[in-house]
C-alpha positions in Angstrom: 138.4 19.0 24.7 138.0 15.4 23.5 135.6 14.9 26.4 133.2 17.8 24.9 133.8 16.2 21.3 132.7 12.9 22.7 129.7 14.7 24.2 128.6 16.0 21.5 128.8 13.1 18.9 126.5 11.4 21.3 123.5 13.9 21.3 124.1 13.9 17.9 123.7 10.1 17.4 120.4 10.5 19.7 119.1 13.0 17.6 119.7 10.8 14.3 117.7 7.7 16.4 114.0 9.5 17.1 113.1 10.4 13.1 113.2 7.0 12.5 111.0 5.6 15.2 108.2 8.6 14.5 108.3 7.7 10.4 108.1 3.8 11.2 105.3 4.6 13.6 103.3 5.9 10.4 104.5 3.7 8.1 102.5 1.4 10.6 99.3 3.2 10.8 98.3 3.6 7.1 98.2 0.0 6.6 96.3 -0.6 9.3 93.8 2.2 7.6 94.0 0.4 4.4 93.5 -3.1 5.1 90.1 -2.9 6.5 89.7 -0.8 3.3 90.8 -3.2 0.5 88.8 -5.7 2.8 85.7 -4.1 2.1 86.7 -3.4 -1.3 87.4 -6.7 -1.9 84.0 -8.1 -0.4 82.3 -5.4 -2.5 84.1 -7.0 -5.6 83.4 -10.6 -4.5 79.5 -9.5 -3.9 79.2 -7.5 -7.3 80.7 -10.6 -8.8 78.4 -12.9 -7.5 75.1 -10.8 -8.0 76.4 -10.9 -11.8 76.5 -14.8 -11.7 73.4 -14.8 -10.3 72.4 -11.8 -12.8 73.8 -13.9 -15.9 72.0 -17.2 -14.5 68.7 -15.5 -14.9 69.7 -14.5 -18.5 67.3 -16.0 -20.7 65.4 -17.3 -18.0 62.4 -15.5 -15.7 63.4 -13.8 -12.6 62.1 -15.7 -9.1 59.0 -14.5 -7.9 57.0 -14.0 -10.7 53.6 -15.6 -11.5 51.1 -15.0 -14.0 47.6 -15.5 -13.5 48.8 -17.3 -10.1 51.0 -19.5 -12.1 54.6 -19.5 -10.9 57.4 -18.9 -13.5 60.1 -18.7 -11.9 63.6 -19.8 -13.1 61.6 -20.8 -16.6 62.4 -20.0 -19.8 60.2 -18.2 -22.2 59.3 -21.9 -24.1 59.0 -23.2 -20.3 56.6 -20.6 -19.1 54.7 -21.0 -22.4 54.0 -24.1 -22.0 52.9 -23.8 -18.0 50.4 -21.3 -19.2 48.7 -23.2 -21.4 45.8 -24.1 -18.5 45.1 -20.8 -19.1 43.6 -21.4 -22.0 41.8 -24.5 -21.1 37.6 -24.9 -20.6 36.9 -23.7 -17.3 40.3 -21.2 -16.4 40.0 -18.8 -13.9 39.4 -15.3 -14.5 36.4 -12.6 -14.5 35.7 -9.5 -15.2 33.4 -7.2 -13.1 30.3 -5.2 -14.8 28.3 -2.5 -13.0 25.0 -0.8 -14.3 26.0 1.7 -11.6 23.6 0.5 -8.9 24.5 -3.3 -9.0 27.6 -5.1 -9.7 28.2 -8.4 -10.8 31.1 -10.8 -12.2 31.3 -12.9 -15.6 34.1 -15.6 -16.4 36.1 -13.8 -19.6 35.8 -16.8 -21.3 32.0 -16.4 -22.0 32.8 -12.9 -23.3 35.2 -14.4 -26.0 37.9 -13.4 -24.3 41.3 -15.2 -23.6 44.3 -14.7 -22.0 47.7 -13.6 -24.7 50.1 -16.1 -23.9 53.5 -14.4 -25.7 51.9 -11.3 -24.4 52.2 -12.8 -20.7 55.3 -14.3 -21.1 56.7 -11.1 -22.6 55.7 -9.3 -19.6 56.9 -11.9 -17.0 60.5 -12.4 -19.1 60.6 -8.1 -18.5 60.9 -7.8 -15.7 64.6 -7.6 -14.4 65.6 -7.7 -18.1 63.8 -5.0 -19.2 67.0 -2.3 -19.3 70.1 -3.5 -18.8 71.6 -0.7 -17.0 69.4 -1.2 -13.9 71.5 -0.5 -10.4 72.4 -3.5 -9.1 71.4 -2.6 -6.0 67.7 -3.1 -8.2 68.6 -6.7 -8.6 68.0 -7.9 -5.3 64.8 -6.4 -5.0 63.8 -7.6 -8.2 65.1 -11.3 -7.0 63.1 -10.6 -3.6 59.7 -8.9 -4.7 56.6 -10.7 -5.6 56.1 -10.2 -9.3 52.1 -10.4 -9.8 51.4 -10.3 -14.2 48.5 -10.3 -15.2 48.0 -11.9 -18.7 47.0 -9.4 -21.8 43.7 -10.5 -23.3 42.6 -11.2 -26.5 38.7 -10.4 -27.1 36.7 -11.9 -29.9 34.6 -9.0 -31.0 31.8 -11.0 -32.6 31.5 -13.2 -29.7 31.6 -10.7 -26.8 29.0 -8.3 -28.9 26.6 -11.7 -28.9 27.4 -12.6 -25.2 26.1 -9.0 -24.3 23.4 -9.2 -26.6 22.5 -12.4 -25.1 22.1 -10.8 -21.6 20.7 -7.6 -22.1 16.6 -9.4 -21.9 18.0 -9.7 -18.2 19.6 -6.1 -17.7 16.7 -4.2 -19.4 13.8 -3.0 -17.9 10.6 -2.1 -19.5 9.1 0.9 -18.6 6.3 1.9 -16.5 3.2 3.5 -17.8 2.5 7.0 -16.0 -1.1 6.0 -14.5 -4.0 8.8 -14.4 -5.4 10.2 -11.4 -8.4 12.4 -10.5 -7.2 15.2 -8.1 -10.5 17.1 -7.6 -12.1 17.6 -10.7 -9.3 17.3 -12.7 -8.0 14.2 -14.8 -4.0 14.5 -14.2 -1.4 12.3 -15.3 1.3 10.6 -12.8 4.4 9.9 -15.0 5.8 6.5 -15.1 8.7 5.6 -15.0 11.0 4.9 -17.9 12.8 1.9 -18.6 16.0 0.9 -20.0 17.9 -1.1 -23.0 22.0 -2.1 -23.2 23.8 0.2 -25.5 25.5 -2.8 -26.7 28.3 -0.9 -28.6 29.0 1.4 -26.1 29.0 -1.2 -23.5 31.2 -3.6 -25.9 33.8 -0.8 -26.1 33.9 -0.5 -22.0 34.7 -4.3 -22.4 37.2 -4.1 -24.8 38.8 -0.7 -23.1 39.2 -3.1 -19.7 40.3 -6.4 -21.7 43.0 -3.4 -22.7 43.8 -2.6 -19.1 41.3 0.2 -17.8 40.6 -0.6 -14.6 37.7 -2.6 -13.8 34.9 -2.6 -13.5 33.3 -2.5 -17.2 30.4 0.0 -16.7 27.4 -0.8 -19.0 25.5 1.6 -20.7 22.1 1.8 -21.3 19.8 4.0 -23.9 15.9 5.6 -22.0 12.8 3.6 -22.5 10.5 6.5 -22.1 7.3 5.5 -20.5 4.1 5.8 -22.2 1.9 8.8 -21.1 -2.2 7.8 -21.2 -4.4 10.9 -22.5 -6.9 12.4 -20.2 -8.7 13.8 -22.6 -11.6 11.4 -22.7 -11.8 10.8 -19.0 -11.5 14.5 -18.3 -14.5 15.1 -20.8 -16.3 12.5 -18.6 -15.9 13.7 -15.5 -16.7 17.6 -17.2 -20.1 15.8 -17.9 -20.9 14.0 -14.7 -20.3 17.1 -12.9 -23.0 18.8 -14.1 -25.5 16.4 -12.6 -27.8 17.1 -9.8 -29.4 15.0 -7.1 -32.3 16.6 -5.1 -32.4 14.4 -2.0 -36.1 14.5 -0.3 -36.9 12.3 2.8 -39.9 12.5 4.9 -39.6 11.6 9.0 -43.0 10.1 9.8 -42.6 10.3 13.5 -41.9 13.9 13.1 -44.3 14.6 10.0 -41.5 16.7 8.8 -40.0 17.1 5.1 -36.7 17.4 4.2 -34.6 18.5 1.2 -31.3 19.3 -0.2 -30.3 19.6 -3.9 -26.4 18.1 -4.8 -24.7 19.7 -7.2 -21.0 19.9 -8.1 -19.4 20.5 -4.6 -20.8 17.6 -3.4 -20.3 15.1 -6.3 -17.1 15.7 -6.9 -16.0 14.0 -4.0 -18.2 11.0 -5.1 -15.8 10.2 -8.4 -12.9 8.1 -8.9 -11.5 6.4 -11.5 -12.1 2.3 -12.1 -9.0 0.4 -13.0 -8.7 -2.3 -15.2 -6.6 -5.5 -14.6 -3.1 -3.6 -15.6 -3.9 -0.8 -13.6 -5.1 1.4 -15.9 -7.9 3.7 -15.7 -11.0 2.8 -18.4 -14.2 5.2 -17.0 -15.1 7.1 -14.1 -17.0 5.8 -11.5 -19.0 6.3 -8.2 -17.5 5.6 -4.9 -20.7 4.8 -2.5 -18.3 4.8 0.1 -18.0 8.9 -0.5 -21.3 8.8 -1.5 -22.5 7.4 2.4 -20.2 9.8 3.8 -22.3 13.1 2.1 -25.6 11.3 3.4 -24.2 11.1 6.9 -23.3 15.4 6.4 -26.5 15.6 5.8 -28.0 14.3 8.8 -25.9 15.8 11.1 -28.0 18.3 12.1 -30.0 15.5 13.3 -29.4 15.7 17.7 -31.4 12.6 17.7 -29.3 10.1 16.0 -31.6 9.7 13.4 -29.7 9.2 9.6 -30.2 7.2 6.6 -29.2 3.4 6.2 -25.9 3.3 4.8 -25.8 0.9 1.8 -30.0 1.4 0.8 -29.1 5.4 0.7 -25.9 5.3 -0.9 -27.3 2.5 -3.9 -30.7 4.6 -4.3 -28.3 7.6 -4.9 -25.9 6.2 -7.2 -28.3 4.6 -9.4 -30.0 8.1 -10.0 -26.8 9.9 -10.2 -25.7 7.4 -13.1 -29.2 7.4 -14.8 -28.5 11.4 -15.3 -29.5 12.8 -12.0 -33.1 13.9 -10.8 -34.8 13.6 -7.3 -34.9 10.4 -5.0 -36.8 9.8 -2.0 -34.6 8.2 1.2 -35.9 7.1 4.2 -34.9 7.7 7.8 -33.4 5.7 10.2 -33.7 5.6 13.4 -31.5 4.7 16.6 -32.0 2.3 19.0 -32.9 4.1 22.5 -31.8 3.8 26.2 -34.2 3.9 29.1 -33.3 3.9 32.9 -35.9 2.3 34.9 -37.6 4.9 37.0 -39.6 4.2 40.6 -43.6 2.3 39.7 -42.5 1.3 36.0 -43.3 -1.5 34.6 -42.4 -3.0 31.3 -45.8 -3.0 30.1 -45.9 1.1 30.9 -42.3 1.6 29.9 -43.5 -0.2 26.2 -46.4 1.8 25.9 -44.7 5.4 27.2 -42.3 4.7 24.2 -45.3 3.6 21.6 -43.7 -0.4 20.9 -45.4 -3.2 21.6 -44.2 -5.3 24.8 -42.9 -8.2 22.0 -40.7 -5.7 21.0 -39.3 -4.9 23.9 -38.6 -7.9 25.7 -36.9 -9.4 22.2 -34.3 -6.4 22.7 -33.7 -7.2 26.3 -33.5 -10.9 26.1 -31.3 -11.0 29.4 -33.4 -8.7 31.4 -36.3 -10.3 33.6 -39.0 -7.6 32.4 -41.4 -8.9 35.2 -38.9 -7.8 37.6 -37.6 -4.6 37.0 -35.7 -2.4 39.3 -34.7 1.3 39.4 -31.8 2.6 38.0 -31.8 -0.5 35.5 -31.4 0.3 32.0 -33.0 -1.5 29.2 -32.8 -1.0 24.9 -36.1 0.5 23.5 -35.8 -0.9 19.9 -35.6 1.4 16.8 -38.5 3.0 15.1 -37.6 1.1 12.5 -39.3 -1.8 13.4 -42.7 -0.4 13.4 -41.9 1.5 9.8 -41.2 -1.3 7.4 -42.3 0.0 4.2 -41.1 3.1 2.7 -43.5 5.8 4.4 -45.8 8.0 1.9 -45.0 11.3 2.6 -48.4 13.0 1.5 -51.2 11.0 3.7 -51.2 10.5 7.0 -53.8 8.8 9.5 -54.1 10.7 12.7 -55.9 9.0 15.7 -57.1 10.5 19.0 -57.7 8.3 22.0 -58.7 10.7 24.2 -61.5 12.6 21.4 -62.4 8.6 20.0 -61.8 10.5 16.7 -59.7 9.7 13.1 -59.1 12.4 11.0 -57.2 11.0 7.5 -54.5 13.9 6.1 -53.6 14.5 2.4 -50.9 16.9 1.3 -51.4 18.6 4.9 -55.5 19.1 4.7 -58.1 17.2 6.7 -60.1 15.2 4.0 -61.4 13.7 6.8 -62.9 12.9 10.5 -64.7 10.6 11.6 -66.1 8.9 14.7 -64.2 5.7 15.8 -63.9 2.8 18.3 -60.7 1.9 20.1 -59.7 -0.7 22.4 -61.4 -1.2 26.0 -58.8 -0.7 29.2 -58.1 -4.3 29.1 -56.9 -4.5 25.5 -55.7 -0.9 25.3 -54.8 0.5 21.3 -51.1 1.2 21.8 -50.2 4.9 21.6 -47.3 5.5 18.8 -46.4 6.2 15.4 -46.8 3.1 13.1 -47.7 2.6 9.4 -50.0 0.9 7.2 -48.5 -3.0 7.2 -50.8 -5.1 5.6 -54.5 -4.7 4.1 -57.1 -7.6 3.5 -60.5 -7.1 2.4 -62.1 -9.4 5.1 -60.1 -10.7 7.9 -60.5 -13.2 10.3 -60.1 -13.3 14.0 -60.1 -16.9 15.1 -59.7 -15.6 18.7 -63.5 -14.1 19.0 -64.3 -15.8 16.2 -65.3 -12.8 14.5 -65.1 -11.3 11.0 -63.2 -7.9 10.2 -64.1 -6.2 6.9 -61.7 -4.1 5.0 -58.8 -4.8 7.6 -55.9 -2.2 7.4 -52.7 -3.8 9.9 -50.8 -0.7 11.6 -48.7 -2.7 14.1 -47.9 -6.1 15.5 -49.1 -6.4 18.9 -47.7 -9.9 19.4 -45.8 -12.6 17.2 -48.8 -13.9 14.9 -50.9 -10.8 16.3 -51.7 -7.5 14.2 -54.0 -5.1 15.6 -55.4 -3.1 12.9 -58.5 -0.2 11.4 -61.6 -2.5 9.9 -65.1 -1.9 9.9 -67.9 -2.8 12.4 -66.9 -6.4 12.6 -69.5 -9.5 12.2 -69.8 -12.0 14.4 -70.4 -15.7 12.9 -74.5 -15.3 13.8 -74.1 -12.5 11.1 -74.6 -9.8 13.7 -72.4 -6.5 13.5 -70.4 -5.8 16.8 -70.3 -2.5 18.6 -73.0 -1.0 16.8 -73.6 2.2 18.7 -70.1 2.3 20.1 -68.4 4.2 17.9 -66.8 7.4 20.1 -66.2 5.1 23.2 -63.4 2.2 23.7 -65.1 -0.5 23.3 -62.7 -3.0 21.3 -60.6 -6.1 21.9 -57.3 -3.2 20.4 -58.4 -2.6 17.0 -59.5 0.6 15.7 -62.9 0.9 14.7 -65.3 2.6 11.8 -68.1 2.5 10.6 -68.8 0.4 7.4 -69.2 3.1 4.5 -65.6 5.2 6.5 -63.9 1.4 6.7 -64.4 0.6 3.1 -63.1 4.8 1.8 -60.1 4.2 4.3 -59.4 1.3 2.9 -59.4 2.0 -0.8 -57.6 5.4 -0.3 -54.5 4.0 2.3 -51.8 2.3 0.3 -48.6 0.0 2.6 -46.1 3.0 3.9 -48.9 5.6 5.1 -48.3 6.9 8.1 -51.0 5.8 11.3 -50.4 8.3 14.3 -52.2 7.0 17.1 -52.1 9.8 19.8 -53.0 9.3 23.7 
């Protein structure tokens, strides 16, 4: 029995042992929980600590990173930063300010404006910041410490000045207004606005200044008042053109090749393409005018029924017009003008036939093919026949007209389209031939000359020159130097040296009745 007692004291004594170990085992593991723990804590306490040394460093002193106007305070004081931003305020400091008429922008130094940086203002707003509430997280104090602390400086604006600096620039800003300008569409006067110009608001645009000086963003938008732009009145010029419009111009012309008349009357349809309105030096319109330009461009209308190329000269037709028009309209005579001509050489011509088929003296010819060999012509080779022109000088005279037969050796003499004459004549022999064509009356002298045959030729009409120096002409019987008339009893056959010939009493009436311009027809 002492043995089981034993026993059992010793499981007992076993039991007792293994509480113990388990509750030191725990006892162990909570510190090693809360040391870390009150590590950290501690750290957290040191750190807190030192952010407020370095918080109550900064007290009464401007937190790191922060500049004004690019001007580093830092670590200052208040009377410190004062005194660094006092270049600030000196001639030639930085700073501008941005303007915009809403199309351009440009940039002005402040100081011109009359306006200057607040220095306590600046230095007020640099001290705030990190001192501004007291109750900031501290976590907040690093960043404040660490961020880049940009101020700009409050400004102070002189009124007076900035209001006279915007004054002084507005001659450059404004614009002056452009006239509206008058135009003739048709046959009406119309105005084309202009366009209006502009003048600084000044008060508005010094209150822009001073709201941006306050801190509205930039930039400092100008305002400007409508220049309206002056309007001319049509009135007079439309009352012109009213006038001019009801203006005619008959237009006659005679072709004295064809013997044919012409005619057209221009009334308003046509003329109003012929006005515009003359400028003077600023652009404005002062009177109404004639464009001969338009003017030469109706003419050529009018010919274009002509196949043949015939049409008026430009510049004579158009000033002939013009000058009527503007003298109150009425009825002008133009005269025709004619093309110059090709001609292909054809098998057995010659120049002297190919002149003579085309009624133009050989001079004529060869002076408008001065490159062509005209003794030497071959087929297929094309050569200029000169215009008609050159054989109608003078204006022709529609109502007479000389006719002349070759082949009847007869001259019948036209007015107003009746035969106030006929009469027997002389033309030149085969050797000397009177050219076939349609010339006019060039030249008269009462007694001409001819040094050639030394032979006198009374009451001498010219109709064409038949060489340089050379006109072949109408003139009585003429007297030779023994006083003797030549070709008496010749009239009706070709007996002369080119000339046309009549007998004395027809010679002296031709003569008196046929004025320069009269048209001589001389038919093969």
């Amino acid at each position: 029995m002492g043995l089981g007692e034993h026993v059992t004291t010793t499981m007992d004594a076993h039991r007792e042992e293994r509480p113990r170990q388990v509750r030191d085992r725990a006892r162990y593991s909570a510190w090693a929980y809360l040391t870390p723990l009150l590590g950290i804590l501690l750290g957290l306490a040191l750190l807190y600590g030192l952010m407020r040394v370095v918080q109550a460093h900064y007290e009464g002193r401007i937190f790191p990173g922060v500049s004004v106007q690019g001007v580093s305070l830092g670590g200052m004081t208040p009377d410190e930063a004062r005194h660094a931003l006092q270049g600030l305020l000196e001639p030639g400091s930085p700073g501008t300010v941005a303007f915009t008429d809403g199309q351009e922008e440009w940039v002005a130094p402040w100081r011109e404006l009359g306006v200057t940086p607040d220095i306590e203002g600046a230095v007020a707003a640099a001290y705030a910041i990190g001192h501004a509430d007291t109750e900031v997280h501290p976590r907040d104090w690093v960043r404040t410490w660490l961020a880049d602390h940009q101020v700009q400086a409050p400004l102070v604006v002189n009124a007076v000045v900035a209001r006279e600096a915007l004054a002084a620039t507005a001659e450059a800003l404004n614009r002056a207004p452009t006239a509206g300008r008058l135009e003739l569409r048709g046959d009406e006067v119309t105005v084309v606005p202009g366009t209006p110009g502009r003048a600084l608001d000044v008060d508005t645009s010094l209150d822009a200044l001073l709201a941006v000086a306050q801190g509205a963003p930039e930039p400092v938008w100008l305002t400007f008042r409508e220049v309206p732009a002056p309007e001319p009145d049509p009135a007079p010029l439309q009352a012109e053109v009213d006038s001019l419009l009801e203006r005619t111009v008959t237009v006659s012309t005679y072709d004295p090749v064809s013997d044919q008349r012409y005619e057209w009357e221009l009334g308003r349809a046509a003329i109003v393409h012929w006005l515009q309105l003359e400028l003077d030096e600023d652009g404005a319109a002062r009177r109404v005018a004639v464009d001969d330009e338009a003017v030469k461009a109706t003419l050529a209308t009018l010919a274009e029924d002509w196949t043949d190329g015939r049409g008026f000269q430009p510049d004579e037709a158009a000033t002939i017009v013009r000058e009527a028009f503007e003298g109150g309209g009425g009825r002008v005579t133009l005269r025709i003008a004619y093309p110059e001509r090709r001609y292909t050489v054809q098998a057995g011509d010659t120049a002297l036939v190919v002149a003579a088929r085309h009624g133009m003296p050989f001079w004529h010819l060869a002076e408008a093919n001065p490159d062509v060999d005209l003794n030497a012509l071959t087929v297929g080779q094309e050569l200029i026949i000169p215009s008609q022109d050159v054989l109608l000088p003078h204006p022709p005279v529609p109502y007479k007209r000389i006719v002349i037969s070759l082949a009847e050796q007869r001259m019948r003499v036209y007015e107003n389209g009746a035969v106030i004459h006929d009469w027997l004549v002389a033309t030149g022999r085969d050797g000397s031939p009177t050219l076939p064509g349609v010339f006019q009356v060039l030249s008269k002298e009462e007694n001409a000359y001819a040094s050639l045959w030394d032979l006198e030729m009374p009451h001498f009409i010219g109709i064409y020159v038949s060489g340089p120096g050379f006109t072949n002409g109408i003139h009585a019987l003429p007297i030779l130097s023994s006083g003797q008339r030549l070709w008496e009893g010749a009239l009706g056959t070709r007996a002369s040296y080119g000339c046309v010939i009549l007998g004395i009493r027809e010679a002296e009436e031709l003569y008196n009745w046929a004025e320069l311009g009269v048209t001589v027809e001389v038919r093969p």
